[in-house]
N, C-alpha and C positions, 0 to 999 in steps of 0.2 A: 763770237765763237764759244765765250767760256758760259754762257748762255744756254746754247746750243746742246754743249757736252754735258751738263746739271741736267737737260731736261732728256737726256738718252740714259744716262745713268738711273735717273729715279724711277725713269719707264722698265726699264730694266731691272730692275729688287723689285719694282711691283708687279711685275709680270711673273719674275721666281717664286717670290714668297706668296701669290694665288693659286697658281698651279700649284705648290705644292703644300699650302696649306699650313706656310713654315711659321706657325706662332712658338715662340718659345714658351709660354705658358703650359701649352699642351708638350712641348720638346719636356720639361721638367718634370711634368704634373706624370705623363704617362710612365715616368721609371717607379711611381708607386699604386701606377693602378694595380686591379684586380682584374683578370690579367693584366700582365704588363704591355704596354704600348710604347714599342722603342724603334719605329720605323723614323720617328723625327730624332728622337740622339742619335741614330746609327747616320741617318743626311748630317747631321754638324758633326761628327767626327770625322766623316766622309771631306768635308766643307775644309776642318783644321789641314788634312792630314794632304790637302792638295794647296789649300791660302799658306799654309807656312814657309814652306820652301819655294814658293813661289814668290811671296812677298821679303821673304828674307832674302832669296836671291835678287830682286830686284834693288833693294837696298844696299846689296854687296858690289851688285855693277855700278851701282850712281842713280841709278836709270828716276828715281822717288828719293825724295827727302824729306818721311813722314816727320810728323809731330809723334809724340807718343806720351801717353796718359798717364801722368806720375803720379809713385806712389805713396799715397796718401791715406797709409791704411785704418784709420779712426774712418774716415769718411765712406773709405771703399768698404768696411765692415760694415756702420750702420747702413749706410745709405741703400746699400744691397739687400739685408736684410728687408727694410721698408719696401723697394721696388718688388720684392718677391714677394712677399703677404699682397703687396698692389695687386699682381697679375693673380693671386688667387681670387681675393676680390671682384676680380672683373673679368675671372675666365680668362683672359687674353695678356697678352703683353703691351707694347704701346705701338710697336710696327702692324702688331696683330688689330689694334683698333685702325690704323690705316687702312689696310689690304682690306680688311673686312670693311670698311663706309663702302670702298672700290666694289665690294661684290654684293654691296643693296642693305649691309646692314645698318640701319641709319641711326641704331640707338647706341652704335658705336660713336656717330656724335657727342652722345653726353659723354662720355667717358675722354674724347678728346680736349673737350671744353676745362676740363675737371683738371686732367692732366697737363696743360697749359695756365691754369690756378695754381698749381704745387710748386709748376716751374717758376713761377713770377713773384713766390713767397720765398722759395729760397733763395733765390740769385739774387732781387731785390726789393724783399719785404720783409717781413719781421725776424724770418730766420734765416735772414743774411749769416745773422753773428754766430748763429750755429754752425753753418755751412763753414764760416772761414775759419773758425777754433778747431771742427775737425778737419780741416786740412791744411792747419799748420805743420803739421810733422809731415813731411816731406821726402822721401828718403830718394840722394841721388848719386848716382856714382860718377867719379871723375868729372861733375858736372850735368850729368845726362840722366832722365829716368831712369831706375831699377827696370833691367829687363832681366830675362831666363839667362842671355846672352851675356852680360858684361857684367855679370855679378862674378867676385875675385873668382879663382879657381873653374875647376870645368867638371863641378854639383851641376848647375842648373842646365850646362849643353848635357850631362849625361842620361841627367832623368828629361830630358825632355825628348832624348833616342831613345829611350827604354817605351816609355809613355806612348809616344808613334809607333814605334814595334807591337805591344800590345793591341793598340787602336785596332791599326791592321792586320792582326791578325786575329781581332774579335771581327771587323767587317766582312772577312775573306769567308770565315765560316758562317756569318748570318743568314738568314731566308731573304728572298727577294719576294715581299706580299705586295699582293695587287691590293690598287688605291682606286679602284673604281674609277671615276673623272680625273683622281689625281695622281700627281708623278712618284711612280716607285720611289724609295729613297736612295738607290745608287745613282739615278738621274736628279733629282733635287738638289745631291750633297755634291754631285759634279758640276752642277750648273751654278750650286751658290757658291761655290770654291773658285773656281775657274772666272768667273764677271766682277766677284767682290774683290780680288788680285787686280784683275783686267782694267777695273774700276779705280788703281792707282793711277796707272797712267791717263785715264780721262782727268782727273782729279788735277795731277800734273799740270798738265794741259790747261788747264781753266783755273789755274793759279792760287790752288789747295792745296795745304798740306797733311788734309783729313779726307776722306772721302764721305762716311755717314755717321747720321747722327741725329738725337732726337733732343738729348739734354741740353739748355742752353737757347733753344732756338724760340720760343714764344719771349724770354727775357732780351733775345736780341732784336723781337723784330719791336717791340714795346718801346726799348732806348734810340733804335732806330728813329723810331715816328714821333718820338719825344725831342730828337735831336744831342741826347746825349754818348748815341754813338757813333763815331764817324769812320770812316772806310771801313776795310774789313771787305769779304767774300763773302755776294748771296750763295755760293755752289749748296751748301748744305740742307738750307730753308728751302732753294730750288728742288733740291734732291726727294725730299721728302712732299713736295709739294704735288711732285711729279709721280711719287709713290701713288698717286690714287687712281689719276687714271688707267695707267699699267697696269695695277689690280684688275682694274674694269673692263679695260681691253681682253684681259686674260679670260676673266670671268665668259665675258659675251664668247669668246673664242669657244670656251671647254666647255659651256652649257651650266656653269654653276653662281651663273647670277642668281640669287634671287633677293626684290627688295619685298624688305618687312621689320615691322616695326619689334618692339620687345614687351614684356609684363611690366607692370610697375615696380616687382624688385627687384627685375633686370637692373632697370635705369638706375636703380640706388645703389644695385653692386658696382656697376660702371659708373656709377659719378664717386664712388669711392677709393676704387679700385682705381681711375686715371688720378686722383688726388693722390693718391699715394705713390702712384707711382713719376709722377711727375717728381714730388717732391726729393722721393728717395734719388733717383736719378741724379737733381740737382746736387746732391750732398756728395753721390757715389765720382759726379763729374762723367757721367756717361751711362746708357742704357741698354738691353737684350742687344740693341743695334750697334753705337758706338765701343761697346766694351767686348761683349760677347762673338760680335763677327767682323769685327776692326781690330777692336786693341789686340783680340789675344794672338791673333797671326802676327802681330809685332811683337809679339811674347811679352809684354808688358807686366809687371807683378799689379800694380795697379789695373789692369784690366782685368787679370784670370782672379787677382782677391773678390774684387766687385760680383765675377759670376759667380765663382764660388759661394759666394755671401748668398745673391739670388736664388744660386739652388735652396741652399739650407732654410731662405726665407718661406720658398712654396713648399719645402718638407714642413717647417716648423706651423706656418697655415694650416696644411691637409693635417696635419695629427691633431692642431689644438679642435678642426671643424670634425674630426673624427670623434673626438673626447666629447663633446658639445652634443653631436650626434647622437651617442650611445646614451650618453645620461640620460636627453629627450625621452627616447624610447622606454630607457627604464620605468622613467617620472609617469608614463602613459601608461606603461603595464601595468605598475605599481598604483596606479589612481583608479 
């Protein structure tokens, strides 16, 4: 059964995140385009502002008994930083090199491979000892990770009513643009709210106390086959496994398969871009997936440091490739 429930859930994100095209690379990258592209942060605000009270109310009745991602903020700062210059690097995120093998792009391959290297250096290769020095500092309260929630006083319950009052009423006012093949974002950011909540109770069910996640998982299946790890829950490795055909289901569904291969500096930004982001990931203790649309609906401080770091990573990318950019052009004119 707990079999069964890994591989409907993973069908399930990969079905969302095709339809709607949900890379968080592009959810980042577009609050600095020219113009701005904020149909995917308007869907993850959309995602927060239905996953929170619906997973925090789940945790209030009993119903779930997550894990939650502690924090670890040396780790959550760099590691986040790294994963966000990743996904500039490779155009995509790491769910987004999923979804996308699922709808034909196969040089999304290399950047999987790449990204499965980062993870197996950090967790158990040479910068293990990095990964564990920055996540020495710990920070927990009464025993328990730092959340919004049970940090003393009621700073973190207040701004986090303010912060949903705004969301909502930045959403209420937004445009609702057509996505061509793909799902408007008031439908995306309902769908991913609503099944990634939902997606506890299968979790539950199949004897997880996480539901997704990308960090962690090429290092477990390696000790696995090695025989240095023993029990533990495939749900996650399932989860993700299962991400692809879902993608692919979707794709065939909506008309937006198509396979094709990439340029040669594709493949060198994607075999870059998943190294780093694998790595970063490793250090951060969780990725776009596990931290961005898991942890932060548990309000976790180590989850929303980790995004926050990733945003400022793909800010700090897109300006240094802007600077890089302009000089080029000067150096050309000038020559």
């Amino acid at each position: 059964m707990a079999v069964l429930l890994a591989i409907v859930a993973g069908l399930g994100i990969g079905w969302i995140f095709e339809r709607g095209d949900f890379c968080f690379h592009s959810t980042w990258r577009g609050l600095v385009r020219q113009p701005r592209q904020m149909d995917l942060f308007r869907a993850y605000l959309l995602a927060l502002l239905i996953g929170i009270p619906l997973v925090q109310g789940m945790i209030y009745l009993g119903w779930i008994d997550p894990w939650i991602p502690p924090f670890a903020w040396p780790a959550n700062i760099v590691g986040g930083l790294i994963f966000g210059i990743g996904m500039v690097a490779a155009s995509s995120c790491v769910t987004g090199l999923f979804y996308k093998t699922g709808h034909g792009m196969v040089g999304a391959l290399i950047g999987l491979a790449t990204w499965a290297v980062g993870d197996i250096l950090v967790y158990l290769g040479p910068l293990s000892g990095l990964r564990a020095s920055l996540r020495a500092p710990d920070l927990v309260v009464e025993g328990q990770s730092a959340t919004l929630f049970n940090l003393p006083g009621i700073g973190g319950t207040a701004l986090l009513l303010v912060i949903l009052a705004i969301a909502a009423l930045y959403l209420w006012r937004a445009p609702r643009n057509q996505r061509d093949k793909l799902w408007k974002w008031p439908v995306l950011g309902a769908a991913t709210g609503i099944f990634m909540s939902l997606a506890w109770l299968l979790a539950r069910a199949g004897g997880s106390d996480y539901t997704f996640g990308t960090s962690g998982v090429p290092s477990g299946v390696v000790s696995a086959l090695t025989g240095e790890l023993e029990g533990g829950t495939p749900w996650i490795p399932l989860t993700l496994l299962f991400l692809l055909p879902g993608a692919f289901l979707a794709a065939r569904y909506a008309g937006t398969f198509w396979l094709r291969g990439e340029t040669g500096r594709r493949y060198a930004e994607l075999a870059v871009g998943g190294l780093l982001m694998g790595a970063g990931a490793g250090i951060a203790g969780g990725c776009n997936l596990g931290h961005s649309l898991v942890g932060v609906p548990l309000l976790s401080l180590g989850s929303i440091t980790s995004t926050l770091a990733m945003i400022a990573g793909v800010f700090l990318a897109v300006a240094v490739g802007r600077l890089f950019s302009a000089r080029s052009k000067r150096l050309a004119a000038e020559g």
